[in-house]
C-alpha positions, 0 to 999 in steps of 0.5 A, a space after each residue: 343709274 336713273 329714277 324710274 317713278 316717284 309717288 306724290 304725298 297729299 295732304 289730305 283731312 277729315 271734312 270735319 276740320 274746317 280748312 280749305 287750304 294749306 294756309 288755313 291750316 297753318 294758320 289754324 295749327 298756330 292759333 292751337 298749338 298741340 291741338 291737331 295730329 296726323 297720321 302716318 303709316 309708321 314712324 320714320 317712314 315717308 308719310 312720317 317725315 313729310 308730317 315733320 317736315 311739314 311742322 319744321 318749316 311751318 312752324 306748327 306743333 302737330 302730333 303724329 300718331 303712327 299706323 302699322 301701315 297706310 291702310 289703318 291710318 286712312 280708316 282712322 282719318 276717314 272715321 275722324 279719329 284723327 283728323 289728318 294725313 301726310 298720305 300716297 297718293 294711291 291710298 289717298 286718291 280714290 277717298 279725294 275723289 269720293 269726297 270722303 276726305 278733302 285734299 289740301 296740296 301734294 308734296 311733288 314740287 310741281 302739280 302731279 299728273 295724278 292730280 293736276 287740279 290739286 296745288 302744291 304745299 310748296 305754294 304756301 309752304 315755299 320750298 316743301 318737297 316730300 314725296 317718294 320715289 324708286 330708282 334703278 342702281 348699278 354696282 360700284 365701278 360699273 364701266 361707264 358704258 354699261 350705265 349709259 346704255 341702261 339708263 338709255 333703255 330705261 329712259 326709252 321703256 319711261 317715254 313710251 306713251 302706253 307705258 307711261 299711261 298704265 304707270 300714271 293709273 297705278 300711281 306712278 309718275 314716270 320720271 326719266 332722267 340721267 345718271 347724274 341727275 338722279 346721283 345728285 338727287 340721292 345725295 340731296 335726299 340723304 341730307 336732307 332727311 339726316 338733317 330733319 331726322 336729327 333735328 326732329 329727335 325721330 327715333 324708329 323703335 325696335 
């Protein structure tokens, strides 16, 4: 039916590495291949593929070491057991601006209205696009005019300003938009990350 919010990842890392942007640490991870690792809040999950996404376009060799959760992993990066982070922006947020750890871009394609003075990865990393997301969905075969009318109603609650502004202080970006949009968008998401799922041999142990 429609996507109703997505939810940026940021890059972020220890102070102790000493890069200060996206390039830096592309060029750093190069200069010292299998040296660096990031966390995650498990394999396979969305903090997991951004970090492999990440090493399949850049060509780096980071290792990911994978969390029970994003509240662990954030401790270890904080403490500097591990010296980076593909994390959510609402984990991530509130130890960026307390200068605990330094972010270096976000995965949304376009700054983030969570962060807007924090580049995109995509400016160094041309064509990186990770972030998650929620949607709404109908059942098969719903009548067309019950799906248009609900996305319209969506659409209407995502554009109401008060709405929008308690959404953007829980972390969420509204994302109002058609049907068609959000179906392409499904369809783009699952080749995308079977593509990468392949390649990178990611394998989520039982």
């Amino acid at each position: 039916m429609g996507m109703t919010a997505s939810f940026p990842i940021i890059l972020v890392v220890h102070p102790s590495l000493e890069v200060k942007s996206v390039a830096e640490l592309i060029a750093y991870a190069k200069a010292n291949p299998g040296k660096l690792s990031y966390a995650s809040s498990g394999t396979g999950g969305g903090t997991h593929l951004a970090g492999e996404l990440f090493n399949s376009m850049a060509g780096t060799t980071m290792q990911h070491v994978p969390y029970r959760g994003s509240a662990p992993a954030m401790q270890d990066v904080l403490g500097g057991q591990v010296p980076l982070m593909f994390a959510d922006g609402p984990s991530a947020l509130p130890h960026i601006r307390g200068g605990k750890i330094r972010a270096l871009g976000v995965g949304n394609p376009e700054p983030s209205p969570l962060a807007p003075e924090l580049p995109t990865i995509a400016a160094s990393l041309a064509g990186y696009e990770a972030y998650s997301w929620c949607g709404l969905l109908l059942p098969k075969g719903a009548p067309a005019d019950v799906v248009t009318r609900a996305n319209a109603d969506q659409n209407a609650v995502l554009r109401d300003p008060e709405i929008a502004k308690s959404m953007l202080a829980a972390g969420a970006e509204p994302r109002p938009g058609s049907p068609e949009e959000f179906g392409k968008f499904l369809n783009d998401e699952i080749a995308k990350w079977k593509t990468l799922i392949k390649e990178r041999n990611i394998v989520v142990q039982q």
